[in-house]
N, C-alpha and C positions, 0 to 999 in steps of 0.2 A: 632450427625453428624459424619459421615465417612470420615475420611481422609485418603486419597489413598498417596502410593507411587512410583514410577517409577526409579530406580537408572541403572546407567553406570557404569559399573567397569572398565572399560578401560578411561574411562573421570574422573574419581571419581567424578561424576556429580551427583545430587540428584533433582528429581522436585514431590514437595506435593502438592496434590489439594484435591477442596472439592468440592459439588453442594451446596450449601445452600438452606433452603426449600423454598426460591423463586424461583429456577431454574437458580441464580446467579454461575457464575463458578468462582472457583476464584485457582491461581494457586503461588505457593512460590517455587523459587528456592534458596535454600539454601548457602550462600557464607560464610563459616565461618572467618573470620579473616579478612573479607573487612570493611575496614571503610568507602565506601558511601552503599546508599542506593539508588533505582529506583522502582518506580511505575509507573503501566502505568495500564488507567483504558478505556476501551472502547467498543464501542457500534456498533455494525454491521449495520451500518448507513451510509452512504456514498449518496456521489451526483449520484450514479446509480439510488438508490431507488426512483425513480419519481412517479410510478406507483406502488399502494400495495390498500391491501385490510386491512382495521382495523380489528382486530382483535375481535368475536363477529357483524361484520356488514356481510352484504350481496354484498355491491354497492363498486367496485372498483373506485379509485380515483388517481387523477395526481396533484400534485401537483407545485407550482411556480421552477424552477432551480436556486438551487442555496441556498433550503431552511436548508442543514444540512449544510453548511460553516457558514450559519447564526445563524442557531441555537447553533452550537459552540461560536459563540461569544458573543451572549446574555447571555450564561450559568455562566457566573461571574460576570454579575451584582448581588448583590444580594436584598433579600427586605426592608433591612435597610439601602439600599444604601451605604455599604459598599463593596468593590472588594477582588475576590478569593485571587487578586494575593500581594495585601497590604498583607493578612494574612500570604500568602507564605512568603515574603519578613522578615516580622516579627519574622518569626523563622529560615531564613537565607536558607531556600531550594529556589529550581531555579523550575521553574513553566511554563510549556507551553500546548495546543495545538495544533491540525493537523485535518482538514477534507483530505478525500481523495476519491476515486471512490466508496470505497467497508465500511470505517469504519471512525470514527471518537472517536478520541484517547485524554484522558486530563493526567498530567505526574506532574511528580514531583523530583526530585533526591535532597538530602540531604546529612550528613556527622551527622545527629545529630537531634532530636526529632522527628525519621519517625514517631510514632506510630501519635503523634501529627498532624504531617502531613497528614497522612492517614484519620483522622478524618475531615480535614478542604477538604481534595480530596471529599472522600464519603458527606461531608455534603453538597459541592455546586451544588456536577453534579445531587444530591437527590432533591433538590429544588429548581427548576426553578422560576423564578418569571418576566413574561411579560405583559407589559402595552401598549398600544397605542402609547402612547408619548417616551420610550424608545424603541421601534421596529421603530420608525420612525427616533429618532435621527440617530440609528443604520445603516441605508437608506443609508446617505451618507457619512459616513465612509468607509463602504463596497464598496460603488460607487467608490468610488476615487481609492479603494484597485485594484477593476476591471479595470479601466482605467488605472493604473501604466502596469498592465499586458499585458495591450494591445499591448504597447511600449518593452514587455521585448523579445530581439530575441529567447533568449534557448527557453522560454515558446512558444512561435509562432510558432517556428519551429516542438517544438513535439504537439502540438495539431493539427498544421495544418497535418500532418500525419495521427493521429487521422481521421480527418474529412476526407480525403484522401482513410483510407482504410474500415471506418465504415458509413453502411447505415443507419442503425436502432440502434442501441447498443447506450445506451446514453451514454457511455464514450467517444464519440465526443463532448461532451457540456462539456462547462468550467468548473472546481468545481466550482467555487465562482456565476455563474452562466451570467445575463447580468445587466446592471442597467434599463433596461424595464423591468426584470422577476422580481429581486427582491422589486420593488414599489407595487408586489400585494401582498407581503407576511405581514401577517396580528397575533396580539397576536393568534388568535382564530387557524390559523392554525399550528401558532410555538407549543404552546398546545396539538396538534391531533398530531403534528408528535412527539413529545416528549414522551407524553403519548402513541404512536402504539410501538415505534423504541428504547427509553430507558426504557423497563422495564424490571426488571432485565435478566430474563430471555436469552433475547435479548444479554446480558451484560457480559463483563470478566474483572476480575482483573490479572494482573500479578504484581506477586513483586520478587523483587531481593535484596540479601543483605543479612546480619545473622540477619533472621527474623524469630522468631515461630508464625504459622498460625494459634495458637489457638488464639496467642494474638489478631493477625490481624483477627480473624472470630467476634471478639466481639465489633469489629469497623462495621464491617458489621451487624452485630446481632442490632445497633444501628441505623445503617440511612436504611437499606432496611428492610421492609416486606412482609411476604409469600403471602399476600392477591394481590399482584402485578403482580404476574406471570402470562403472558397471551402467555408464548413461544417463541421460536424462529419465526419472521414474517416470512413468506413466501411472496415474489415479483413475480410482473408478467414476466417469462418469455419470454423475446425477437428474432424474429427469425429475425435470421443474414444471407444473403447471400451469400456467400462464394465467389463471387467475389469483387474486390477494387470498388470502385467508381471513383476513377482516377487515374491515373497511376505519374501523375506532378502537386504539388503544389508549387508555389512561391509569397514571398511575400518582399518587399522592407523598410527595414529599416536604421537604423543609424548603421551600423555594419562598421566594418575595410576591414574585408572580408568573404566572402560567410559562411556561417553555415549549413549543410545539414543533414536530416534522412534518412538511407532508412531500408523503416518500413516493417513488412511482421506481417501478422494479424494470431491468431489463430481459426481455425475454428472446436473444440471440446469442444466447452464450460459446463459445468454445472458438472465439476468432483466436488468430493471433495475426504479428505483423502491422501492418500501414491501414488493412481494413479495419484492426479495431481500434488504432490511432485514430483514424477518419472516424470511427462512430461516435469518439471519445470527443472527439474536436466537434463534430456536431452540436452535441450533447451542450457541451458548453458555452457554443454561441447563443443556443437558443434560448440557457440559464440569462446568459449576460444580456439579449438584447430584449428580453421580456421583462427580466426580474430586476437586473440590474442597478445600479445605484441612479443613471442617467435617467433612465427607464420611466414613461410615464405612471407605469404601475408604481414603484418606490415610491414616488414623487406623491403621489394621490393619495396614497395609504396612510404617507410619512402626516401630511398635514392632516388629515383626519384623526392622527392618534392611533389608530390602529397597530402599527408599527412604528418600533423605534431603530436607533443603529445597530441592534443586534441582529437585525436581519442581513440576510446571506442564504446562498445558493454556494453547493456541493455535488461533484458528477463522482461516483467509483467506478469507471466499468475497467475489467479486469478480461482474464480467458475464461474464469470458471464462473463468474457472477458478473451483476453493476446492477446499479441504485442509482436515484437523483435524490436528493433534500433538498426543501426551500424553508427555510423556519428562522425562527427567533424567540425572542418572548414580546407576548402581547396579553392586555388583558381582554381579550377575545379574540382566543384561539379560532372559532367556529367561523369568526365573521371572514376571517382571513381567510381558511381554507376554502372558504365558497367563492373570496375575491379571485384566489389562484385558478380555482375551476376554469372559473368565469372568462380569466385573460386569457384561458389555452384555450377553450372553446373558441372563443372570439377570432384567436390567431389563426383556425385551424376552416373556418370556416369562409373568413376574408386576406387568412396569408399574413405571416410577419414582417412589418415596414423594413421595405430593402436596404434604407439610410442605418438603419439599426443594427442592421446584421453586417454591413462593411464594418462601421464601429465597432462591433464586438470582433471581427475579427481581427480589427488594428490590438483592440485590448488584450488580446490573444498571444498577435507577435511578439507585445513589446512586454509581456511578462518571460515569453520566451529569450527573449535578447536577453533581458537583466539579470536573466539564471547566471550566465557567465561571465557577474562578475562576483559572487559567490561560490569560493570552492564546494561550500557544504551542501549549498542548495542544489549545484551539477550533481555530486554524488548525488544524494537523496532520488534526484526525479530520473536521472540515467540511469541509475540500477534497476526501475522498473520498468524504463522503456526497452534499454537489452534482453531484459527477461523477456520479454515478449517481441523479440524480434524484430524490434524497432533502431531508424537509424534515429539517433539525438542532434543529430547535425540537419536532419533532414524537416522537421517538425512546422517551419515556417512555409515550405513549398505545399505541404498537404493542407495547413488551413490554406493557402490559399487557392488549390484546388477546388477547396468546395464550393459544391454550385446553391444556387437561392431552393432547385428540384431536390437537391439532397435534404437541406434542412428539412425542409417542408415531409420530405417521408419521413425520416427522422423523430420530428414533432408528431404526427399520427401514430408512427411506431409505439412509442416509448412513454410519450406523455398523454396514456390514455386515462381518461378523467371517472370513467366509469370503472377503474381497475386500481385507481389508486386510494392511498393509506394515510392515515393523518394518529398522528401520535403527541400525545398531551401528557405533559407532568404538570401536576396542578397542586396549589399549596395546599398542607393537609388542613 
């Protein structure tokens, strides 16, 4: 087996990896003299995935929404009726998962027998075990999970945006999915997606902490084999309109006062690599040096009342989608959203101050520096830059590539003012 390396002489950062002859990727950042430990093992699986093709089949298939939040939670029962997370417990590491749009991620951090840990990670997400009768207990648990969300405003507020600015793109549908979708989901098809979605192939490990990956290749060498690899799935492509679907969503809940998004969609999807790095790094300076806390916008808003410290700016972009949010609560939502207009028009017209944009992208760096000195937070933000073909070591060269011409398309691109969405939860 080849082990690759990658180092930063400027970060004195080091990241080793390997393929394994399943097509399993698996990746160790080296932290010498740290006393915890992070893994994070996951699976390019996500609530997008509805529609794919098995791998070896001919007949493309849709499946229930809502079926990889599910399928994340079955995956620790195990077949002696014992739980992942008793084991975790046992050896004193802290144990979770996450579904999400695009992946779904199982983890682990410890201070003290990773290798151990590693073993009981790879042995449960390797062996699923679903029956009738636990896929149904499972029904309404989730149920209720769903229903609490219903009630929760932050979640309402950004999904309803979602739904706001996306036609077709199934990242309008809930993760967890609805309690109608999830009653058809059945052992036979937790199975089919298990077996299309985690084979290794499919699959990344990253590890953080002073770990040798020969050690860790022999934990893999143990629960995965080569006979499994059936690729990276390919999903069906979605074609997305480039205009919103509505311009005003609101919805009435138990809130104090008003909560608002105003969301702007992106309409370049399917990158992967350093160009959607670069669009993503974009995307963000132009949040940080327009909206930012510095920013004369905050500053002018802040003292008129308008906004208070809940405001904040949010980028997703991803391969299959990406959004921007800029929101908080105010008790006038409306006034803000025409402020926001107002400042991208303005920029778009006489250009955003080039002092602004250095600044944003020092702010940029030095959240990037500070990653590594959290195991967790490497994990976390590396598992999605690998998935996408990204070096994490490389991330500070490419903002700094960018030019004042790229934001500037960028801002025309994206933040089109006549195309975007404003989303309101307002007290009932």
């Amino acid at each position: 087996m080849n082990i690759q390396k990658i180092t930063n002489s400027e970060l004195g950062e080091e990241m080793q990896f390997a393929v394994h002859e399943s097509g399993f990727r698996v990746y160790v950042f080296p932290k010498k003299g740290f006393s915890k430990y992070y893994a994070i093992y996951g699976t390019e699986y996500g609530s997008l995935n509805r529609t794919f093709t098995v791998p070896g089949e001919d007949k493309e298939i849709t499946v229930p929404d809502g079926i990889a939040h599910y399928l994340e939670h079955k995956m620790f029962e195990e077949e002696d009726g014992s739980d992942a997370f008793e084991k975790f417990a046992v050896t004193g590491a802290s144990s979770n998962a996450y579904t999400s749009f695009d992946i779904t991620a199982y983890l682990f951090s410890c201070t003290d027998r990773f290798y151990e840990n590693l073993d009981i990670l790879l042995g449960f997400v390797n062996h699923p075990h679903f029956t009738a009768e636990n896929v149904a207990k499972e029904q309404g648990i989730i149920g209720q999970e769903i229903k609490m969300y219903d009630d929760e405003p932050e979640w309402c507020v950004f999904f309803n945006s979602l739904k706001a600015m996306f036609h077709n793109n199934p990242v309008k549908i809930d993760i967890a999915g609805t309690v109608e979708s999830i009653s058809h989901i059945t052992p036979e098809i937790l199975y089919k997606c298990y077996n299309t979605f985690y084979n290794p192939a499919n699959m990344l490990l990253v590890l953080v902490g002073d770990i040798d990956i020969n050690e860790a290749m022999k934990y893999v060498d143990k629960h995965i084999s080569a006979d499994r690899n059936l690729g990276r799935v390919k999903c069906t492509e979605v074609s997305e309109p480039r205009e919103r679907v509505k311009e005003y969503i609101e919805q009435k809940l138990s809130v104090s006062q008003p909560m608002f998004r105003a969301a702007f969609k992106d309409n370049q999807p399917y990158m992967t690599g350093d160009a959607l790095l670069k669009k993503e790094i974009e995307t963000e300076i132009i949040l940080e040096a327009v909206f930012g806390r510095s920013s004369d916008f905050y500053l002018d808003l802040y003292e008129r009342g308008l906004i208070d410290s809940t405001f904040g700016t949010e980028t997703d972009i991803e391969h299959e989608y990406g959004f921007s949010l800029i929101g908080g609560e105010s008790s006038n939502p409306d006034a803000v959203y025409d402020e926001i207009k107002r400042a991208l028009d303005k920029c778009m017209s006489s250009g955003i101050d080039k002092a602004a944009i250095e600044r944003a992208k020092k702010v940029l760096i030095s959240r990037d520096i500070s990653l590594f000195n959290n195991v967790e937070s490497m994990g976390n933000v590396f598992i999605r830059q690998l998935k996408n073909n990204q070096n994490p070591l490389g991330y500070k060269k490419v903002v700094e590539d960018v030019t004042y011409d790229d934001i500037m398309g960028r801002l025309r691109e994206h933040f089109d003012t006549s195309n975007c969405v404003l989303s309101v939860v307002k007290p009932v």
